[in-house]
N, C-alpha and C positions, 0 to 999 in steps of 0.2 A: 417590585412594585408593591407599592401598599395597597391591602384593602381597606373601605372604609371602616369596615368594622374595629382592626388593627389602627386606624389613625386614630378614633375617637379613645381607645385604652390606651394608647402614646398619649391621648391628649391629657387623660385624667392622670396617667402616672405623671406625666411632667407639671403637675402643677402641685406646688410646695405645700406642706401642711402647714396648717395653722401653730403657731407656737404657744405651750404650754402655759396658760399663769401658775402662776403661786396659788395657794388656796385663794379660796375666794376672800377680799376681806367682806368686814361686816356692814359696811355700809352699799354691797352687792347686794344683799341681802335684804327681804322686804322686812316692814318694821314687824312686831308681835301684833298689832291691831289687824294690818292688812292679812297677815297668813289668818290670825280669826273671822274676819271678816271672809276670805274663800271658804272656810270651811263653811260658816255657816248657811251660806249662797249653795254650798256643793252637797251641801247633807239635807238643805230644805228639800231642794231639786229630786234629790231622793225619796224623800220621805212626800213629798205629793204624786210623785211615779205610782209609790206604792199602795197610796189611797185611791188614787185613780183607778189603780187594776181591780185592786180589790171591790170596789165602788162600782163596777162595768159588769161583775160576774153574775151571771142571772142564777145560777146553783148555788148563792151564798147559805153557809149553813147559819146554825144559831150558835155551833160551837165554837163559830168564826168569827163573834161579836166580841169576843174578848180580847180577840189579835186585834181586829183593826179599831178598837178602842185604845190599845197601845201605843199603835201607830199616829194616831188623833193627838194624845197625850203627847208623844213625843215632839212631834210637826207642831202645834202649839207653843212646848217650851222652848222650840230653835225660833221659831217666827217673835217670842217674848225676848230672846236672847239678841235677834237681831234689831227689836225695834229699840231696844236698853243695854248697848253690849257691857259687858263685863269690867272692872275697870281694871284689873288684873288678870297677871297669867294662874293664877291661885284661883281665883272667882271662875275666870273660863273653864277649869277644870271641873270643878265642882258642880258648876249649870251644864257644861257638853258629859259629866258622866250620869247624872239625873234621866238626860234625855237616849243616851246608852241607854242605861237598864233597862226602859221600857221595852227600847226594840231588842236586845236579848232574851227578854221575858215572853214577848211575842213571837219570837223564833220559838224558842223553848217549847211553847202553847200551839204551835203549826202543829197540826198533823200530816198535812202533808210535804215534806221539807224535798221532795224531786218535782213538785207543782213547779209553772212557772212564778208563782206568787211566794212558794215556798224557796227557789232559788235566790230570789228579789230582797227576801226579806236578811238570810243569807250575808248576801254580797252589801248589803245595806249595813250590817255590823260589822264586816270588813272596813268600809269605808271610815263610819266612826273610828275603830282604831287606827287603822292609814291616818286620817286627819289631824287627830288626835297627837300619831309621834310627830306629824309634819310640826306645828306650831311647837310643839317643845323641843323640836329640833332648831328651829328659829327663835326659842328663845337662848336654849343654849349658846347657839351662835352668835346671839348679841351678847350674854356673860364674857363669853371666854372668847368671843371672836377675835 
């Protein structure tokens, strides 16, 4: 006799896997506007998180006006990039690394980088670069796709 426990992993084993594609072709693939256009949506999102926090803390220093003026700066040039996107993957480059440097300069400028603000700011420069190979990875993919 079976248990149910044993039927429902009978059940999951007898059911076929899915079969492999081929690589993806390129037309799977979103265009170079659309992956820009997430990133921009995904790094604003960020970049107002991070004004937020900073903007709530009642201990703000004065040595801290230089970071979240960075942050200002950069939240700015993604909300200018989104209202005028880029009309190339060349052009993208060049406006999303402008708006990089600020937030590495204002990481750099943290002092406290195990703060939560100082994590945020952090994982906020990850993102930039994640994003960054994302679209040159779709665009590559539409070259050579």
């Amino acid at each position: 006799m079976t248990s149910p426990k044993n039927t429902a992993g009978a059940a999951v084993q007898a059911q076929p896997l899915p079969k492999r594609s081929q690589a993806a072709r390129p037309s799977d693939w979103p265009s170079a506007w659309q992956a820009m256009h997430v990133c921009l949506v995904v790094i604003e999102g960020r970049l107002v998180t991070l004004a937020e926090v900073c903007g709530k803390k009642p201990d703000r220093k004065a040595r801290q006006f230089d970071v979240e003026c960075a942050v200002e700066l950069a939240l700015a040039h993604i909300r200018r990039m989104r209202a005028d996107p880029p009309d190339s993957h060349q052009a993208f480059e060049q406006q999303w690394h402008l708006a990089s440097c600020a937030i590495e300069l204002a990481d750099g400028a943290y002092r406290f980088p195990h703060s939560r603000y100082g994590r945020l700011l952090k994982r906020t420069r990850w993102h930039f670069d994640l994003l960054r190979d994302l679209v040159e990875r779709v665009e590559w993919q539409h070259r050579h796709g």
